[in-house]
C-alpha positions as CSV (number, residue, x, y, z in Angstrom):
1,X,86.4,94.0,193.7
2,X,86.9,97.0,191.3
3,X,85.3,98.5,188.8
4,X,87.0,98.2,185.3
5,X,88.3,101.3,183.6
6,X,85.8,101.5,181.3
7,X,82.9,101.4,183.5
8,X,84.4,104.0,185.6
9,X,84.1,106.1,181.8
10,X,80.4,105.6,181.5
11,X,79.6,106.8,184.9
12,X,81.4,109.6,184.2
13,X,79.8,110.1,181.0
14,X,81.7,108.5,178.2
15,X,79.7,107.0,175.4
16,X,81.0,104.1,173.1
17,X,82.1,105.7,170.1
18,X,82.3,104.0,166.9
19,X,84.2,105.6,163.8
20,X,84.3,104.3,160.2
21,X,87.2,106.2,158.4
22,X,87.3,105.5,155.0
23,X,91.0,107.0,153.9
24,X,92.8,106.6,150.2
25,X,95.6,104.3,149.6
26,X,99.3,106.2,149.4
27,X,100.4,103.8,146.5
28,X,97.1,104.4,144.8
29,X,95.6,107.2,145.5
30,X,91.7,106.3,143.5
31,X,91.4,103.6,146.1
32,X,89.1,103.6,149.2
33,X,90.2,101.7,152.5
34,X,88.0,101.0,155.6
35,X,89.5,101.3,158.9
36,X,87.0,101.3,162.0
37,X,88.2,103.1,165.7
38,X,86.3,102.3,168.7
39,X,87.1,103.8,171.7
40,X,84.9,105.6,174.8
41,X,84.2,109.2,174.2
42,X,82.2,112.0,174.8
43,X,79.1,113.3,173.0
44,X,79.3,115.5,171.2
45,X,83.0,116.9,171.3
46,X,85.1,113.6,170.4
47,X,88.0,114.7,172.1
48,X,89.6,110.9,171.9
49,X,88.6,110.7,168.0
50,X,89.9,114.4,167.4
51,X,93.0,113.1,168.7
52,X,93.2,110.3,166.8
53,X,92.2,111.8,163.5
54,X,94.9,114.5,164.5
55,X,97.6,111.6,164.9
56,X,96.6,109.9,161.7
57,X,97.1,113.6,159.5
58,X,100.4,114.1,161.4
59,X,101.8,110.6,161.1
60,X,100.3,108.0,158.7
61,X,100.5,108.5,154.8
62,X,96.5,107.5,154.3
63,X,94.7,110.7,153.7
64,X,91.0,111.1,154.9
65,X,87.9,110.6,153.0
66,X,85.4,110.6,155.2
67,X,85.0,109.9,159.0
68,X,81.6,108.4,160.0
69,X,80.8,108.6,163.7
70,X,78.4,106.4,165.7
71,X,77.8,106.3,169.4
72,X,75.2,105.2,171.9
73,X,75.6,105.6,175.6
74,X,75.3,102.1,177.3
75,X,74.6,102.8,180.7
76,X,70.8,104.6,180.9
77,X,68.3,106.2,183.3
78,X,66.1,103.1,184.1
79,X,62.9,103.1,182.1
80,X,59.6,102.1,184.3
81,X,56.3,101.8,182.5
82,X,53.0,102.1,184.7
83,X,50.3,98.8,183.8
84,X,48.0,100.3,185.9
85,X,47.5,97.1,187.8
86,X,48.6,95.9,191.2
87,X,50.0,92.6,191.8
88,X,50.1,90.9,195.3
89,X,52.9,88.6,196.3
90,X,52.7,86.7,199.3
């Protein structure tokens, strides 16, 4: 069994990234739209959202009004709490 690409990304440090880009409408330019990119990334560079961003300027008609970026890693040290108690199986 292997390991699917995207795990492989957050052993090797890749965080899920979450982008809202809010961009204006070519035909009317005082309009907002709302686009969201989600994609695995690293903290704190972005080189995968860079890229995008830099395809969308080069390519698309949209231009940018804002870019808000979200990410949270999903695979974490473990986190052990003492009780200060000992339990006994048998």
């Amino acid at each position: 069994m292997k390991a699917s690409p995207e795990f492989r990304k957050q052993l090797e440090g890749y965080s899920l990234t979450t982008a809202e880009i809010l961009y204006r409408m070519p035909d009317h330019p005082a309009i907002l739209q709302s686009y969201i990119w989600q994609e695995y990334d690293i903290f704190p560079d972005f080189p995968a959202l860079k890229k995008f961003l830099e395809f969308w300027t080069r390519t698309l008609e949209g231009p940018l009004f804002r870019v808000t970026v979200g990410h949270c890693k999903l695979i974490k040290p473990a986190e052990l709490k003492a009780l200060g108690a000992e339990f006994r199986l048998h």
